[in-house]
N, C-alpha and C positions, 0 to 999 in steps of 0.2 A: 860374751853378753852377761852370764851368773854375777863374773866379779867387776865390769861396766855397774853392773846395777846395783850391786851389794855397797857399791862406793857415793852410789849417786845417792841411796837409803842410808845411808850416814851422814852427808852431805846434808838432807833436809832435817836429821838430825840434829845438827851441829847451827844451820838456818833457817829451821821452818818458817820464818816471816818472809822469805824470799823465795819470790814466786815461779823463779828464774828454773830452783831446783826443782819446783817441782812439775813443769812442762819442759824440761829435762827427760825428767825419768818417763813419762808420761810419752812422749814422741818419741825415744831410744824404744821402749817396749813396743808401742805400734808399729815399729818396723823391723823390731825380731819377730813379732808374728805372738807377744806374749800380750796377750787380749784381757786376763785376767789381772797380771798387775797392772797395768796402761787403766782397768775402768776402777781400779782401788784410787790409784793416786788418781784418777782422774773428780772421781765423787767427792773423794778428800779434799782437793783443792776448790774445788766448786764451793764448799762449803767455809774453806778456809778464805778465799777470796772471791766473794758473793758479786762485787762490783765489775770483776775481771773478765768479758766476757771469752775470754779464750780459752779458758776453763768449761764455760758452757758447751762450746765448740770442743772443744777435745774428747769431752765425755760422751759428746751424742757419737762422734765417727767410734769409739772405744765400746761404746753397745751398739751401735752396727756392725761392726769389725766380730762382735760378740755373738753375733745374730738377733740380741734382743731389737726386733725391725720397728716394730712400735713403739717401745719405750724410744731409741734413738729418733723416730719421725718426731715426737714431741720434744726430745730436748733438740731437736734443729729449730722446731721449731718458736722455742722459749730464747734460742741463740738470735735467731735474728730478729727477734724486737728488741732484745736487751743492747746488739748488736748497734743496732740501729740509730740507739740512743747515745751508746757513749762510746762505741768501736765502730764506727760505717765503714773505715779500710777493710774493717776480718771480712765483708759481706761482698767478697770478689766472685773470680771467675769460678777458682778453686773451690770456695764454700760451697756455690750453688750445685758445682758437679757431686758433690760427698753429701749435698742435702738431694739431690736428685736421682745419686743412685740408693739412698737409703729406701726412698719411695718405691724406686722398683722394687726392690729385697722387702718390704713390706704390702707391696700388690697393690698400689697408688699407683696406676700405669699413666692415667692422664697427669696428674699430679707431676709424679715423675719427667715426665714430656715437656711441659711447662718448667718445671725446672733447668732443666738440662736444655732448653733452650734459652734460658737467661745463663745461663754459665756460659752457652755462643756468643750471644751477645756481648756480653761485658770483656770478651776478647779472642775475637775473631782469628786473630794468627795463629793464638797457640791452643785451640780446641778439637785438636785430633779424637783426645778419650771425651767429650763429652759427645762430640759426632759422632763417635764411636759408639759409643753406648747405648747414645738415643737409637742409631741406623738397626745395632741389632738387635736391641727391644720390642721395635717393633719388627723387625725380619721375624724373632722367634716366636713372634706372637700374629704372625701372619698380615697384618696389618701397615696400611700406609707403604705400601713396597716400592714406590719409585722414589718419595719421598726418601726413604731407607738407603736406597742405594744412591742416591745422591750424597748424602751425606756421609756414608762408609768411603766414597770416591775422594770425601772432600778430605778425609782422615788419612787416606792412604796420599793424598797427594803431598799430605806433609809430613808421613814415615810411611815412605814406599813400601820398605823393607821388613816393615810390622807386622809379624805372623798372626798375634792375634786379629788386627784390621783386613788381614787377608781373609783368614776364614771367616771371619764376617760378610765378607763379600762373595765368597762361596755358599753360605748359609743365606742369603737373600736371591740369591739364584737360585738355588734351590727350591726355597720357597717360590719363587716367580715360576718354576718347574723349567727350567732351563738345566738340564741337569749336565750334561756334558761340562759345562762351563763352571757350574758348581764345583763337579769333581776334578777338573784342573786345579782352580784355584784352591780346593781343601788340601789337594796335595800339594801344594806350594806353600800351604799354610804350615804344612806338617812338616816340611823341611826346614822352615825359616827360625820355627822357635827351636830353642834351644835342648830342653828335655820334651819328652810325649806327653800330650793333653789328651787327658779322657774326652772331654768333650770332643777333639777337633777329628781324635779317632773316630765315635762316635756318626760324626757327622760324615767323614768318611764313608763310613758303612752304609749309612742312611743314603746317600748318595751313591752306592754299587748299587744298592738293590734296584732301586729306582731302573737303572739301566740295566736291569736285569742277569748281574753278577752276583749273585746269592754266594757263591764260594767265596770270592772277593770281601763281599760285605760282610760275612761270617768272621772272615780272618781281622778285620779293622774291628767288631765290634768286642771279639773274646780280649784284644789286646786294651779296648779301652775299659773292659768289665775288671780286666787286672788290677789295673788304675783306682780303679774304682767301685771295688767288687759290692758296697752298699746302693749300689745305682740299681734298680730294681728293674725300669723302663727296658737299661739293653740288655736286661737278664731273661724277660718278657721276649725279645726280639732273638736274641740267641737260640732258647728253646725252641718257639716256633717258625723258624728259618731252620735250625739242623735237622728238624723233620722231615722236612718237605726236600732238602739237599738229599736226606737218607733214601729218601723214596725214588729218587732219579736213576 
């Protein structure tokens, strides 16, 4: 990726009028995971090419991706009027899913909702992750629950084999308090992906206790505190659950 990119930074060197390199560099970096040059070149060409809106678009998912959730909800939102006007193909299926989960990650949950159900719409076949998304947004927020599971059913029915759509569908069981059934499908969730998720560990746990396996839940939540030792919530839950284990 270093010398991908050290080439492509020469490259607009060599063509800075050509817009080509620099949504190049820009989309190579959002998919190593490098968030701070992706929102450099991203600002820089926005500015270099004002009329371009896919520059607009790039820069709002590059401060999502960044976490800045507000500053990105307004450049989605600056994207799709400008969009609108001289680019109406960038304003697909795809756009409304990256404008609607910014919403979520800045706490617009209706907003978000409304989003993500125009990114269903505008193409039905292929909206596993916006189903997905919407189903366990509202699962984790307890809210609209059959509605949720409808739509996590509707995501799995088009990657069955989706760990993360599976533990979404164990986390809305859960939520429904169906817990047996939860705890199946987190553990099917937790087999399908490929490395261990703090969350899905996590939810695991949340789901022994329930059925009242406090040893069980202990052991899922210390593995997913590992993961994610800044999580504070199963750090709270560890503490006061080995207490109560000690006291047995």
């Amino acid at each position: 990726y270093e010398a991908a990119v050290g080439s492509m930074r020469q490259s607009i060197l060599i063509a800075p009028i050509d817009p080509r390199r620099h949504e190049e560099i820009i989309r190579t970096s959002l998919r190593a995971g490098d968030t701070s040059t992706a929102l450099l070149y991203a600002n820089d060409a926005e500015k270099r090419f004002p009329r371009l809106s896919i520059f607009s678009f790039l820069r709002a998912i590059s401060l999502s991706e960044a976490g800045q959730h507000d500053s990105a909800l307004m450049a989605f939102e600056r994207t799709a009027i400008s969009a609108s006007n001289n680019l109406p193909e960038l304003l697909d299926s795809s756009f409304f899913m990256a404008f609607g989960a910014a919403a979520e990650r800045a706490g617009h949950y209706a907003k978000a909702a409304e989003l993500l159900k125009r990114a269903i719409e505008l193409d039905p076949e292929n909206s596993a992750d916006a189903c997905n998304h919407l189903g366990y947004m509202w699962a984790d927020r307890g809210e609209n629950l059959g509605e949720a599971e409808r739509l996590i059913r509707r995501a799995l029915e088009q990657e069955p084999n989706n760990g993360a759509y599976v533990d979404s569908l164990g986390w809305v069981f859960y939520r429904q308090g169906r817990y047996p059934e939860a705890l199946a499908e987190l553990l099917r969730a937790a087999e399908l992906l490929e490395k261990p998720d703090p969350v899905v560990l996590d939810h695991i746990g949340d789901a022994y206790e329930k059925l009242g396996k406090t040893a069980e839940a202990l052991s899922y939540w210390r593995r997913a505190a590992q993961l994610d030792p800044d999580n504070t919530a199963i750090a709270v839950k560890i503490e006061s659950n080995s207490r109560s284990v000690a006291g047995q």
